[in-house]
PDB file of N, H, CA, C and O in Angstrom:
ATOM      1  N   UNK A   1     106.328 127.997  88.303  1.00  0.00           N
ATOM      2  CA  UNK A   1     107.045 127.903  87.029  1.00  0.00           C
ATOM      3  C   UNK A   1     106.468 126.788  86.161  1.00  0.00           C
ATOM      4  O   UNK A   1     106.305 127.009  84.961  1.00  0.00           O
ATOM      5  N   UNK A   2     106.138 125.565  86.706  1.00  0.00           N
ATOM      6  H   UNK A   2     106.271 125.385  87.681  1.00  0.00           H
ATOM      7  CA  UNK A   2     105.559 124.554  85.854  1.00  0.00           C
ATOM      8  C   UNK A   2     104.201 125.060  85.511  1.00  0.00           C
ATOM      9  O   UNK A   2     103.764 124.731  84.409  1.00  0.00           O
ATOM     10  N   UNK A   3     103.557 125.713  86.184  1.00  0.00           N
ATOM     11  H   UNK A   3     103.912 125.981  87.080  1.00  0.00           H
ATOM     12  CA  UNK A   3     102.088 126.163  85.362  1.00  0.00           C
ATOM     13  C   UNK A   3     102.727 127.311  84.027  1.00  0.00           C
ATOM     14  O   UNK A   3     102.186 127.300  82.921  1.00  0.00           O
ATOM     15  N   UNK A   4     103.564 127.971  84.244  1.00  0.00           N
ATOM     16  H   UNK A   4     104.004 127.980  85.142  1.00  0.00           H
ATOM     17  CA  UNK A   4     103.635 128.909  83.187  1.00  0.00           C
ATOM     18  C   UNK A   4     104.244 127.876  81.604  1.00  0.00           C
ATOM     19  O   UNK A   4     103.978 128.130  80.429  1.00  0.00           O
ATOM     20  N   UNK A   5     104.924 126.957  82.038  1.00  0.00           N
ATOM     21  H   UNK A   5     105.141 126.750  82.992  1.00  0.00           H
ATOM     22  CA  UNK A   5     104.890 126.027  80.895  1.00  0.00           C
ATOM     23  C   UNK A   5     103.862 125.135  80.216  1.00  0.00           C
ATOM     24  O   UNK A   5     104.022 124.750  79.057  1.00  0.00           O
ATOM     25  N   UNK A   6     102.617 124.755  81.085  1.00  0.00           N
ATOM     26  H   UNK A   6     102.488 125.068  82.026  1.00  0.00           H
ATOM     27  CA  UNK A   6     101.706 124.033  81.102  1.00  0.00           C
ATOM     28  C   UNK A   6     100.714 125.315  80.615  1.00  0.00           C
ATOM     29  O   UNK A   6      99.728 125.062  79.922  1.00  0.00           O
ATOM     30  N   UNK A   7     100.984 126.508  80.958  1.00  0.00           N
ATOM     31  H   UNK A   7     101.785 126.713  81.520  1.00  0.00           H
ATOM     32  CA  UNK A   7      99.669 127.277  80.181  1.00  0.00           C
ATOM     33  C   UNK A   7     100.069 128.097  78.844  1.00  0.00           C
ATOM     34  O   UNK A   7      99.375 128.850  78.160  1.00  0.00           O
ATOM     35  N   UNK A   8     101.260 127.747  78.716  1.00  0.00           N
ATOM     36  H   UNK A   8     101.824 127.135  79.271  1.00  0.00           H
ATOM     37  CA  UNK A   8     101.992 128.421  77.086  1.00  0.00           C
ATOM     38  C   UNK A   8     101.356 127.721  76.320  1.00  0.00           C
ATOM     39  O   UNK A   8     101.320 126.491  76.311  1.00  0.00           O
ATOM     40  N   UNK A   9     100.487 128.897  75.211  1.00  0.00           N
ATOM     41  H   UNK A   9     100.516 129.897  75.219  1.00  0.00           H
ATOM     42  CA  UNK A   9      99.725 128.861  74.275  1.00  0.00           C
ATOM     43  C   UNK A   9      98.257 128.170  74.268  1.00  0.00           C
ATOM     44  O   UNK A   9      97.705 127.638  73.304  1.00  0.00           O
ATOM     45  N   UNK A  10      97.822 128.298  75.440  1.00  0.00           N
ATOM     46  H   UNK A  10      98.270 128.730  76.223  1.00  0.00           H
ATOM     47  CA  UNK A  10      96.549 128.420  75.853  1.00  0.00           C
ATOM     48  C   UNK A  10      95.650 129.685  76.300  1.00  0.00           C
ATOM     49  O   UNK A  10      96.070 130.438  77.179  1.00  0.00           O
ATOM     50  N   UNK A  11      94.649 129.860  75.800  1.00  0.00           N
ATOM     51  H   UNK A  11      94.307 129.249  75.086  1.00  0.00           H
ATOM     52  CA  UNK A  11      93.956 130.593  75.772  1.00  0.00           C
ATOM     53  C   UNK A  11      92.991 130.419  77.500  1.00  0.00           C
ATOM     54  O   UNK A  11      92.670 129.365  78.051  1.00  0.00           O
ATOM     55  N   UNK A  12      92.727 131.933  78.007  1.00  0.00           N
ATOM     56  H   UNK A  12      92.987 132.789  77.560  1.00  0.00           H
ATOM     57  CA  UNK A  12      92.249 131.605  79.076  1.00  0.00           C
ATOM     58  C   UNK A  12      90.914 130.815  79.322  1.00  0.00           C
ATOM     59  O   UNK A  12      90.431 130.455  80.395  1.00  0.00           O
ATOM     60  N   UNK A  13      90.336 130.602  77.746  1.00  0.00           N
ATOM     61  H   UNK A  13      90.728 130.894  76.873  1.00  0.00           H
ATOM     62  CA  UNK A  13      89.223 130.337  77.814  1.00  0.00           C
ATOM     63  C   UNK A  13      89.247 128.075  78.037  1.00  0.00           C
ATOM     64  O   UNK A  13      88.503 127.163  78.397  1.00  0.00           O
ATOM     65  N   UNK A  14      90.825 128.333  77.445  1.00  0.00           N
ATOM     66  H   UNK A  14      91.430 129.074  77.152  1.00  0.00           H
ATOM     67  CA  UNK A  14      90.766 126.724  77.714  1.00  0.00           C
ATOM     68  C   UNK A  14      90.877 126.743  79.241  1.00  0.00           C
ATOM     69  O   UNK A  14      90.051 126.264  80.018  1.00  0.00           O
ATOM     70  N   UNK A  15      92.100 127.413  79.582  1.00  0.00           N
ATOM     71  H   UNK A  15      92.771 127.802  78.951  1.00  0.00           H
ATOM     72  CA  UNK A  15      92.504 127.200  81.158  1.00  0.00           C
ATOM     73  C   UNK A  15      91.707 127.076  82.069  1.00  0.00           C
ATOM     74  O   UNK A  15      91.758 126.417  83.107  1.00  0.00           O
ATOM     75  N   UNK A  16      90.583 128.064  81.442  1.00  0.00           N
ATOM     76  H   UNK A  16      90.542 128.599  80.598  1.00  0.00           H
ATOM     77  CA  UNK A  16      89.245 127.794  82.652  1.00  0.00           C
ATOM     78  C   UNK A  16      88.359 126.540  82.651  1.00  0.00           C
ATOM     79  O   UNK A  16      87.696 126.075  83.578  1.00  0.00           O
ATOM     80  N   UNK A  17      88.515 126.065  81.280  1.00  0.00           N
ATOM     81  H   UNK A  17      89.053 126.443  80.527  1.00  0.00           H
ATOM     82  CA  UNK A  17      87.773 124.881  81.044  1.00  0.00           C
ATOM     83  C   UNK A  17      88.545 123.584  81.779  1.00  0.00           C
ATOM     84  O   UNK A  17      88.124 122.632  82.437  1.00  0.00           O
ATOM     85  N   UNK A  18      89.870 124.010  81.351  1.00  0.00           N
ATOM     86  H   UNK A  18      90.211 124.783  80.817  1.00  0.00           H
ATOM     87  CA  UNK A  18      90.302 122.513  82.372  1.00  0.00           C
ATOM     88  C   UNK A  18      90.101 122.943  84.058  1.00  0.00           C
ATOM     89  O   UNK A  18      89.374 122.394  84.887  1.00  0.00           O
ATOM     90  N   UNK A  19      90.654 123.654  84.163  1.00  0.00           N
ATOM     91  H   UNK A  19      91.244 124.100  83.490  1.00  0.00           H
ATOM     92  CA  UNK A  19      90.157 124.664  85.735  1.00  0.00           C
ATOM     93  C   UNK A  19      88.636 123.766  86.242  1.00  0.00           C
ATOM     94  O   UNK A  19      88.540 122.958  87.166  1.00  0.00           O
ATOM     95  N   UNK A  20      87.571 124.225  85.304  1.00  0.00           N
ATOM     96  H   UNK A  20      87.649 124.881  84.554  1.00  0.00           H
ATOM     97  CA  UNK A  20      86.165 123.458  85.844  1.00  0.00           C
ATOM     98  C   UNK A  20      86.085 122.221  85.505  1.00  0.00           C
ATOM     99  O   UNK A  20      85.140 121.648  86.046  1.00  0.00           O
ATOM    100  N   UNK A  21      86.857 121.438  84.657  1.00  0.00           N
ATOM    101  H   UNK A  21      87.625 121.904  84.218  1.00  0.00           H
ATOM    102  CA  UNK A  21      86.896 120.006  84.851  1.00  0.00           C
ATOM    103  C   UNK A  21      87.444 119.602  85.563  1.00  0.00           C
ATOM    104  O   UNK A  21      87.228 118.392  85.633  1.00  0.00           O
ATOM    105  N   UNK A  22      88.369 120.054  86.475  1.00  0.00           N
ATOM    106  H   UNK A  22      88.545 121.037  86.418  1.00  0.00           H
ATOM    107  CA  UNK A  22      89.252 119.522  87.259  1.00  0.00           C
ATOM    108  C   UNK A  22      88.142 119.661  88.534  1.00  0.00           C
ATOM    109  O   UNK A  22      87.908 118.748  89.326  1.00  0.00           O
ATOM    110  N   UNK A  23      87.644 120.717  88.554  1.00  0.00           N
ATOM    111  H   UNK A  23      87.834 121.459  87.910  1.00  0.00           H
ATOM    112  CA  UNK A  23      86.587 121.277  89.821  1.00  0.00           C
ATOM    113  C   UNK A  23      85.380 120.141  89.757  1.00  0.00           C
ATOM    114  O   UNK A  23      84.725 119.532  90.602  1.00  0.00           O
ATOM    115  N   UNK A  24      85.438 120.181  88.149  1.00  0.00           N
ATOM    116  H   UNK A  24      85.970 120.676  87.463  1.00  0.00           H
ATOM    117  CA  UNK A  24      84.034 119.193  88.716  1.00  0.00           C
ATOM    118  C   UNK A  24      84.329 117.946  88.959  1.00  0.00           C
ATOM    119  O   UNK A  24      83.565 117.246  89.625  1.00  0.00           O
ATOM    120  N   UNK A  25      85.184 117.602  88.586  1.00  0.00           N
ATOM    121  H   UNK A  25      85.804 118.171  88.046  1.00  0.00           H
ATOM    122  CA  UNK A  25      85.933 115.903  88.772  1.00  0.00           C
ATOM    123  C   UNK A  25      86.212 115.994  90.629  1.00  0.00           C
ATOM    124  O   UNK A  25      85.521 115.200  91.268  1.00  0.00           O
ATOM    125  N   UNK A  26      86.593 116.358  90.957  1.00  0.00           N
ATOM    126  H   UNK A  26      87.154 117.003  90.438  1.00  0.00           H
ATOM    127  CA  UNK A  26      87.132 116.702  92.662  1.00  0.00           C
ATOM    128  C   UNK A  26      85.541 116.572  93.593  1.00  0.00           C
ATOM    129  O   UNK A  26      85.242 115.714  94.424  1.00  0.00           O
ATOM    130  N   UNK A  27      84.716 117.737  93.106  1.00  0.00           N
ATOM    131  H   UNK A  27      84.959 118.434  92.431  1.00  0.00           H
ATOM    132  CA  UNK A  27      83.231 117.971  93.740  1.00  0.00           C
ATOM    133  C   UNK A  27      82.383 116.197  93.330  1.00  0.00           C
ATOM    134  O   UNK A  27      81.596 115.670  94.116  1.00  0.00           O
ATOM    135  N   UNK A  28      82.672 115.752  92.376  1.00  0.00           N
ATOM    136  H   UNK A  28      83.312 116.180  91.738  1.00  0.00           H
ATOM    137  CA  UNK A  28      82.222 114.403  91.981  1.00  0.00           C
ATOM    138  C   UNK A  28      83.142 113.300  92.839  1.00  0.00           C
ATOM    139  O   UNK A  28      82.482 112.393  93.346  1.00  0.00           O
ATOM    140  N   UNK A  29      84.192 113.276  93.002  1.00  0.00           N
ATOM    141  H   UNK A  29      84.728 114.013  92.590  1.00  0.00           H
ATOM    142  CA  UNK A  29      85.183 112.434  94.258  1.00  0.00           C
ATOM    143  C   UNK A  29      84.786 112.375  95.810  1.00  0.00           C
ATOM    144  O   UNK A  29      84.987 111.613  96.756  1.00  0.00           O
ATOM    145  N   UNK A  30      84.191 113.444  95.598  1.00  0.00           N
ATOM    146  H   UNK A  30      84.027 114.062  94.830  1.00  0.00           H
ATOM    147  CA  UNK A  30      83.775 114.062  97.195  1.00  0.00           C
ATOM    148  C   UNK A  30      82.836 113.584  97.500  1.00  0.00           C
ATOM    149  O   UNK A  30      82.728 112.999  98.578  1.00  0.00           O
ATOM    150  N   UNK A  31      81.666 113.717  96.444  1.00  0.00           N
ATOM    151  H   UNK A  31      81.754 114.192  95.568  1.00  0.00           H
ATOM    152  CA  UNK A  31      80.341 113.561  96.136  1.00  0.00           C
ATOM    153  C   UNK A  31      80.327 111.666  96.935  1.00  0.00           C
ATOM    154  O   UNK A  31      79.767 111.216  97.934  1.00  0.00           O
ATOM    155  N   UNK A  32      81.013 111.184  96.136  1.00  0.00           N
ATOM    156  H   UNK A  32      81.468 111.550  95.325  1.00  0.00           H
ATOM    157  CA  UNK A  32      81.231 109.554  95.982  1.00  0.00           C
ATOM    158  C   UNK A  32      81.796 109.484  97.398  1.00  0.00           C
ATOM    159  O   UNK A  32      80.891 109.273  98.205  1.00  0.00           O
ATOM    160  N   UNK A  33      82.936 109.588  97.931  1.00  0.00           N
ATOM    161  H   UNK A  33      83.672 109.760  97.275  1.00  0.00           H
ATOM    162  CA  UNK A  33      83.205 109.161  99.078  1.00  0.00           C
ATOM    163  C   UNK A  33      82.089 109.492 100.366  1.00  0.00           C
ATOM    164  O   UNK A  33      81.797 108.905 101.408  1.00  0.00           O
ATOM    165  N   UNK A  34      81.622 110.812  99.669  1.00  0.00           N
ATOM    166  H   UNK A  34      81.860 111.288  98.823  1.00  0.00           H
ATOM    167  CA  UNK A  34      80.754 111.124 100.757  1.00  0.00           C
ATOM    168  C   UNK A  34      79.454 110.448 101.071  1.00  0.00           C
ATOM    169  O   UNK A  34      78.830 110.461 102.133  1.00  0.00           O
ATOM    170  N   UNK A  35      79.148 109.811  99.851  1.00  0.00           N
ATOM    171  H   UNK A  35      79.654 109.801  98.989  1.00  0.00           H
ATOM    172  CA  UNK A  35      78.026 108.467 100.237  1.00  0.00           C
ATOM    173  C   UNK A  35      78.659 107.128 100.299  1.00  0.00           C
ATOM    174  O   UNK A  35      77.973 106.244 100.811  1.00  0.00           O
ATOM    175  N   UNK A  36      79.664 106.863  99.934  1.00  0.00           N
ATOM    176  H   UNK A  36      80.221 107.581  99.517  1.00  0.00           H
ATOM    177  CA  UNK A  36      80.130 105.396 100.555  1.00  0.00           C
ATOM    178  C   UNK A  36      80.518 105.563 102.580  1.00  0.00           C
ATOM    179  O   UNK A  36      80.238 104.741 103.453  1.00  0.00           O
ATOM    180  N   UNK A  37      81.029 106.551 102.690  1.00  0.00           N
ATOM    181  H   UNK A  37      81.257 107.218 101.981  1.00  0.00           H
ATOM    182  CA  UNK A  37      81.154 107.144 104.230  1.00  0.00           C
ATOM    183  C   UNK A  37      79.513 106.781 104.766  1.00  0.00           C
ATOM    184  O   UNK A  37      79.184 105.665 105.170  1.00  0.00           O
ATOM    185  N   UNK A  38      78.624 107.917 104.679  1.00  0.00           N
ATOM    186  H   UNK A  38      78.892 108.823 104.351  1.00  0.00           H
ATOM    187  CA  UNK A  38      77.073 107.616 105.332  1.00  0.00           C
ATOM    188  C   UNK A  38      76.740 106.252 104.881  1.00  0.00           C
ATOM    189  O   UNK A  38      76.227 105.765 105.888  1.00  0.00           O
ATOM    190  N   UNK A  39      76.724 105.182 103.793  1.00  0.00           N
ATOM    191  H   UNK A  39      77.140 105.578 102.974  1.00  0.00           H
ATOM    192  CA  UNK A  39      76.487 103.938 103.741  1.00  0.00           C
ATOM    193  C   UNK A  39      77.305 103.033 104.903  1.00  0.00           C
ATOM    194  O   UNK A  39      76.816 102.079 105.509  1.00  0.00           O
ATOM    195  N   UNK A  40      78.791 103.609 105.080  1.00  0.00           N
ATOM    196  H   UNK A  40      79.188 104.384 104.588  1.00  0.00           H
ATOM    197  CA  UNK A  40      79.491 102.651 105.615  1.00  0.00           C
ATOM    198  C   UNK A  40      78.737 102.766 107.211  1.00  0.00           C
ATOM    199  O   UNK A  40      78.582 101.785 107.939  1.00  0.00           O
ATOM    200  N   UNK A  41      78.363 104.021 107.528  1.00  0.00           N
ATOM    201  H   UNK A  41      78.490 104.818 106.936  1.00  0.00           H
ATOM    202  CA  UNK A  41      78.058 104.583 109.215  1.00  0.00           C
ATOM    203  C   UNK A  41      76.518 104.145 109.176  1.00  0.00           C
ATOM    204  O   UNK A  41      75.941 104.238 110.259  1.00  0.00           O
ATOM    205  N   UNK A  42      75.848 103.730 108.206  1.00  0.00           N
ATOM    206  H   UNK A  42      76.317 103.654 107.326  1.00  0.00           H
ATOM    207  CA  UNK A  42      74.118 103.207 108.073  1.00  0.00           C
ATOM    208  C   UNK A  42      74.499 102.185 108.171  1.00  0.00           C
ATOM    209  O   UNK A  42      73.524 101.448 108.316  1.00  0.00           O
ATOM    210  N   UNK A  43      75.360 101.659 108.182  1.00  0.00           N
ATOM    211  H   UNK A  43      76.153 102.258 108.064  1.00  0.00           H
ATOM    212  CA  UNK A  43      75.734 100.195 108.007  1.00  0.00           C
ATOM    213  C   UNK A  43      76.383  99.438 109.509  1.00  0.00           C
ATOM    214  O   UNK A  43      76.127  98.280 109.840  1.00  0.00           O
ATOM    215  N   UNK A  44      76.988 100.093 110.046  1.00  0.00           N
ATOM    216  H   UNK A  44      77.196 101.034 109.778  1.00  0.00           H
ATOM    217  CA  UNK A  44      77.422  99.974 111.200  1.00  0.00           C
ATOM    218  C   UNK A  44      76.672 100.347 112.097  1.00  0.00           C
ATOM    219  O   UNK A  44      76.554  99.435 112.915  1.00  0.00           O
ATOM    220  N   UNK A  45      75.821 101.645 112.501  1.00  0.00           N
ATOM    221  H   UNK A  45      75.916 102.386 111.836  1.00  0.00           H
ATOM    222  CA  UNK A  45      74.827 101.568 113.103  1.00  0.00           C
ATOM    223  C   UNK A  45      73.980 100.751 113.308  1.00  0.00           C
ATOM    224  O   UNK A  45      73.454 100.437 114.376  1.00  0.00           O
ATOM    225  N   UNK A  46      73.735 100.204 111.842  1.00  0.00           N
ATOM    226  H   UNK A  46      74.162 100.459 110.974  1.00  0.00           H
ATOM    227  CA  UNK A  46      72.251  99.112 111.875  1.00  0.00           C
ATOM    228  C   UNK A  46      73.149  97.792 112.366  1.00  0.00           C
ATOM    229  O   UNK A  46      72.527  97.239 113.273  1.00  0.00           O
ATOM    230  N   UNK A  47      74.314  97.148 112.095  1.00  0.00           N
ATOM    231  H   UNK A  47      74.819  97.598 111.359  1.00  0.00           H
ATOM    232  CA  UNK A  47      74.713  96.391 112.505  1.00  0.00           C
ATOM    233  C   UNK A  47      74.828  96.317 114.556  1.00  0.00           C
ATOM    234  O   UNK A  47      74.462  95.320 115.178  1.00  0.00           O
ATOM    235  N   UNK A  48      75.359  97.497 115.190  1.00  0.00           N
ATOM    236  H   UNK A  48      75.657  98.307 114.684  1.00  0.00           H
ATOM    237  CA  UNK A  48      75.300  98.044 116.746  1.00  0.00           C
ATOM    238  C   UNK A  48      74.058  97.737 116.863  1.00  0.00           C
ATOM    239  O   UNK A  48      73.967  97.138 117.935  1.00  0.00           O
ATOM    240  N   UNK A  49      72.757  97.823 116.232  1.00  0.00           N
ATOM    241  H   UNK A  49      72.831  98.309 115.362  1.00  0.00           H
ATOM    242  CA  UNK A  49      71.270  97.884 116.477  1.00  0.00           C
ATOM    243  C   UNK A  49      70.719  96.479 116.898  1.00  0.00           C
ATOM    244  O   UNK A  49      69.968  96.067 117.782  1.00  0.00           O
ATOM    245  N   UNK A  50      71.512  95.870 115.750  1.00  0.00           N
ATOM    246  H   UNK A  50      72.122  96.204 115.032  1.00  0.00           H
ATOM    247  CA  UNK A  50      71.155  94.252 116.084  1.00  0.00           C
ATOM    248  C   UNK A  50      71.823  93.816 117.003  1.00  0.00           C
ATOM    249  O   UNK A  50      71.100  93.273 117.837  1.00  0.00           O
ATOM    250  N   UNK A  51      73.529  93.780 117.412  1.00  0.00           N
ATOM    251  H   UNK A  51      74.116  94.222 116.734  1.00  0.00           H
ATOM    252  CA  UNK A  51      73.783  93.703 118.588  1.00  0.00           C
ATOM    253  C   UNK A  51      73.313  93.996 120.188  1.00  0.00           C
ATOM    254  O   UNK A  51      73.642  93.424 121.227  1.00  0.00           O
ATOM    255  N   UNK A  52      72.638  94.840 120.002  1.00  0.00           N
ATOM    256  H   UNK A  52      72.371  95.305 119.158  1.00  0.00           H
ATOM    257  CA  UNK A  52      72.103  95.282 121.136  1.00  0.00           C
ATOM    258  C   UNK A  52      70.891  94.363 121.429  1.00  0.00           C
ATOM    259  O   UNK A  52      70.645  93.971 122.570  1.00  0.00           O
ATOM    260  N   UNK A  53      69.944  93.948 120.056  1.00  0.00           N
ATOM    261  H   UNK A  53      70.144  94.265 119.129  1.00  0.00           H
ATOM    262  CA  UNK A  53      68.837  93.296 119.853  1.00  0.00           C
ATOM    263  C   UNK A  53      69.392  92.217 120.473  1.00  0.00           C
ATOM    264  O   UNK A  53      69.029  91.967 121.623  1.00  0.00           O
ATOM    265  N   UNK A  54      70.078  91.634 120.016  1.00  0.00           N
ATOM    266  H   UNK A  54      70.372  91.837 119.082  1.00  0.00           H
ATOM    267  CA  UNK A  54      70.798  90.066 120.367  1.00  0.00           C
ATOM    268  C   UNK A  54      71.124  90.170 122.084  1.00  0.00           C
ATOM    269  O   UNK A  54      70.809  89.487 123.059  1.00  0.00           O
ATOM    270  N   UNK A  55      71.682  91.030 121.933  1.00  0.00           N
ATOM    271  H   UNK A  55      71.938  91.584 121.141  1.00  0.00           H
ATOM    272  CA  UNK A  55      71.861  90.901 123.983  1.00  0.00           C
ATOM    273  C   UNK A  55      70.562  91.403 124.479  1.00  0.00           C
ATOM    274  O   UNK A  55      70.306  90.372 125.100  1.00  0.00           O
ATOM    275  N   UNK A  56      69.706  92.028 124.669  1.00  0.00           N
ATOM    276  H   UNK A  56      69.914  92.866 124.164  1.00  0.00           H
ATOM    277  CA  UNK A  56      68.446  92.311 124.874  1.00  0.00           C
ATOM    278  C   UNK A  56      67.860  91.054 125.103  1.00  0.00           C
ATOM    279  O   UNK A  56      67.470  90.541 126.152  1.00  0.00           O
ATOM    280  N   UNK A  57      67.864  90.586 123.783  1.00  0.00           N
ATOM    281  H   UNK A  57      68.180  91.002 122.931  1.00  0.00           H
ATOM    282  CA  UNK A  57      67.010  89.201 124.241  1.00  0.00           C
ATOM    283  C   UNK A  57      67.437  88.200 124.698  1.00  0.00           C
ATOM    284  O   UNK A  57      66.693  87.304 125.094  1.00  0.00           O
ATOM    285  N   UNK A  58      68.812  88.134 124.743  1.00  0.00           N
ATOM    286  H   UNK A  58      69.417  88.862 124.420  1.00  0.00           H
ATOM    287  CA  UNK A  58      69.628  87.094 125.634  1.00  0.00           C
ATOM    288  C   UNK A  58      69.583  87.222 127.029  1.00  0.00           C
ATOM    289  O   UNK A  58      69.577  86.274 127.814  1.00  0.00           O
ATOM    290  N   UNK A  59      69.547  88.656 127.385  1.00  0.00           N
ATOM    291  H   UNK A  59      69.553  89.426 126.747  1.00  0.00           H
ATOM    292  CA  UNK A  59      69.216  88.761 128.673  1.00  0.00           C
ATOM    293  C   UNK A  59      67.671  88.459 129.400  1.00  0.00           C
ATOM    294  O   UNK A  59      67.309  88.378 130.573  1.00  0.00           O
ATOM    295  N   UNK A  60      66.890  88.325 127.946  1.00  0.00           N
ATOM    296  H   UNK A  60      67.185  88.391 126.993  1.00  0.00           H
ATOM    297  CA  UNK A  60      65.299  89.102 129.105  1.00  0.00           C
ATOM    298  C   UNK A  60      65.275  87.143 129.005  1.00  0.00           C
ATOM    299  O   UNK A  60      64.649  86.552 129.885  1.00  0.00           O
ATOM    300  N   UNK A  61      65.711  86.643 128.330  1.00  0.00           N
ATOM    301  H   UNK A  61      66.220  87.124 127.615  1.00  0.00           H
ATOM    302  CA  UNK A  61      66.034  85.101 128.118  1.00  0.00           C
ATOM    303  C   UNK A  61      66.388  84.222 129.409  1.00  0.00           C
ATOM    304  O   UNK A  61      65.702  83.264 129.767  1.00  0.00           O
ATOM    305  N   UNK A  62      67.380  84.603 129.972  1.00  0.00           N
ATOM    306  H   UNK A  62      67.937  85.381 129.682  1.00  0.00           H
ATOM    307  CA  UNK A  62      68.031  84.081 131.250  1.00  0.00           C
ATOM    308  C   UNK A  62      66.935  84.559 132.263  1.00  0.00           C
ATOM    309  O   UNK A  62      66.251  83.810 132.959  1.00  0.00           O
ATOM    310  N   UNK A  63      66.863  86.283 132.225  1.00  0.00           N
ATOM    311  H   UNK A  63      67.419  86.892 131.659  1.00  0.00           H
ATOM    312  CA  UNK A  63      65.623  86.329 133.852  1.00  0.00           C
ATOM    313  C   UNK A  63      64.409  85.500 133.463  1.00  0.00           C
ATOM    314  O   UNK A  63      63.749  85.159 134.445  1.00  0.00           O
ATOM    315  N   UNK A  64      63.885  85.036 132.155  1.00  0.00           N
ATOM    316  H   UNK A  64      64.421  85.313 131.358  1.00  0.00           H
ATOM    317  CA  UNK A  64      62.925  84.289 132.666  1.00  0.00           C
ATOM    318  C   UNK A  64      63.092  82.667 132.695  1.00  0.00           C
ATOM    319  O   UNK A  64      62.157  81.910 132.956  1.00  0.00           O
ATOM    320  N   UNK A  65      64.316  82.274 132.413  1.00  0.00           N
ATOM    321  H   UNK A  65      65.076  82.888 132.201  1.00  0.00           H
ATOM    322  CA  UNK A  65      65.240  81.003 132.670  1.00  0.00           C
ATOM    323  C   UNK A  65      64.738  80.855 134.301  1.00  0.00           C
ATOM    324  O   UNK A  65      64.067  80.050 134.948  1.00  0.00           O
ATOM    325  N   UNK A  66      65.726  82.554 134.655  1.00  0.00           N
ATOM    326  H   UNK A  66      66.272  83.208 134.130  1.00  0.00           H
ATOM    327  CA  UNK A  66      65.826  82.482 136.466  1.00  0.00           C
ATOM    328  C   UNK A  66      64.526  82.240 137.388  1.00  0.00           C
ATOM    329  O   UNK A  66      64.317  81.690 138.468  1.00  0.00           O
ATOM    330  N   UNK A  67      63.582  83.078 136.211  1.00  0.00           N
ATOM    331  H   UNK A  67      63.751  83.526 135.333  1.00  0.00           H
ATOM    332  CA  UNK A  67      62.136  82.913 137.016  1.00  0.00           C
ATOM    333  C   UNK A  67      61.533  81.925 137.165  1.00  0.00           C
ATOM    334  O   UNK A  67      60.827  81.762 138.160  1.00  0.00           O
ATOM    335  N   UNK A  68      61.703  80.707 135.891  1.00  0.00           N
ATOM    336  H   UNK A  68      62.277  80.839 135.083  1.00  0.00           H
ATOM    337  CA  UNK A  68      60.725  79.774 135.692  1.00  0.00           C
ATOM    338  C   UNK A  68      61.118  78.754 135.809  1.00  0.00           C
ATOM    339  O   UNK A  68      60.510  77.724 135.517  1.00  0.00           O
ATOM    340  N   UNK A  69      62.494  78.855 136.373  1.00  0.00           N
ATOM    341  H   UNK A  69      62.988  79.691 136.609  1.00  0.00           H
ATOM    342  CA  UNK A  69      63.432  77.453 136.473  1.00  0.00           C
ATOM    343  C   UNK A  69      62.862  76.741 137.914  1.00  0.00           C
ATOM    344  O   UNK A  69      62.818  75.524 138.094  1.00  0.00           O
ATOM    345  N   UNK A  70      62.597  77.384 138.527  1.00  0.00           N
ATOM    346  H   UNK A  70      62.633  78.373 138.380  1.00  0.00           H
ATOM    347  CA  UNK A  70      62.355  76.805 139.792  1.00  0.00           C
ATOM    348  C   UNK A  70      60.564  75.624 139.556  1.00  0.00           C
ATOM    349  O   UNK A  70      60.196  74.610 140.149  1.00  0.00           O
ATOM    350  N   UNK A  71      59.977  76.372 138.532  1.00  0.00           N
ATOM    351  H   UNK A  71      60.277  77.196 138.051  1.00  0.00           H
ATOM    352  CA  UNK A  71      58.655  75.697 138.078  1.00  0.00           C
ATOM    353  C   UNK A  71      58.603  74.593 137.143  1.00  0.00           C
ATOM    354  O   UNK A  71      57.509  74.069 136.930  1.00  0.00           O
ATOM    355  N   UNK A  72      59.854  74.085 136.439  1.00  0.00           N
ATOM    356  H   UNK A  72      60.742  74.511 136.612  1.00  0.00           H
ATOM    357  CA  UNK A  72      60.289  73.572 135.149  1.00  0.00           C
ATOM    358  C   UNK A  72      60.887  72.115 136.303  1.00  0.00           C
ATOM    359  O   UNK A  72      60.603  71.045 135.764  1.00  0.00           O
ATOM    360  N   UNK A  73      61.425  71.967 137.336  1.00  0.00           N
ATOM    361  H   UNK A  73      61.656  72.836 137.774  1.00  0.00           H
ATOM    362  CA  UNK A  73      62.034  71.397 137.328  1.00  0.00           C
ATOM    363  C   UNK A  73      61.002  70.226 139.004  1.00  0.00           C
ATOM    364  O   UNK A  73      61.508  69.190 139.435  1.00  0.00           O
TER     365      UNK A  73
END
């Protein structure tokens, strides 16, 4: 019932026009979240990447602590 008030005395040719502005405004919302999403997951990945980097080398750090400690001292 509220569209039949909202389309009194409009022509179908407007209705369709707001119709595809509304479509393209939505496909453009989508558009946008849908690259702040893959930025946010490129972003967190690469952040997991360096974490891993950081313990990697913290570890290969200590076995050669363990190895060379006995020669150091």
């Amino acid at each position: 019932e509220t569209m039949t008030t909202v389309n009194q005395g409009m022509s179908v040719e407007e209705i369709e026009q707001v119709v595809a502005q509304q479509l393209a405004n939505a496909i453009k919302a989508i558009a946008i979240y849908e690259t702040k999403t893959n930025l946010a997951h490129k972003s967190m990945s690469q952040t997991e990447r360096q974490e891993e980097k950081v313990a990697e080398n913290a570890s290969n750090k200590r076995k050669w602590e363990s190895k060379h400690n006995g020669c150091l001292s």
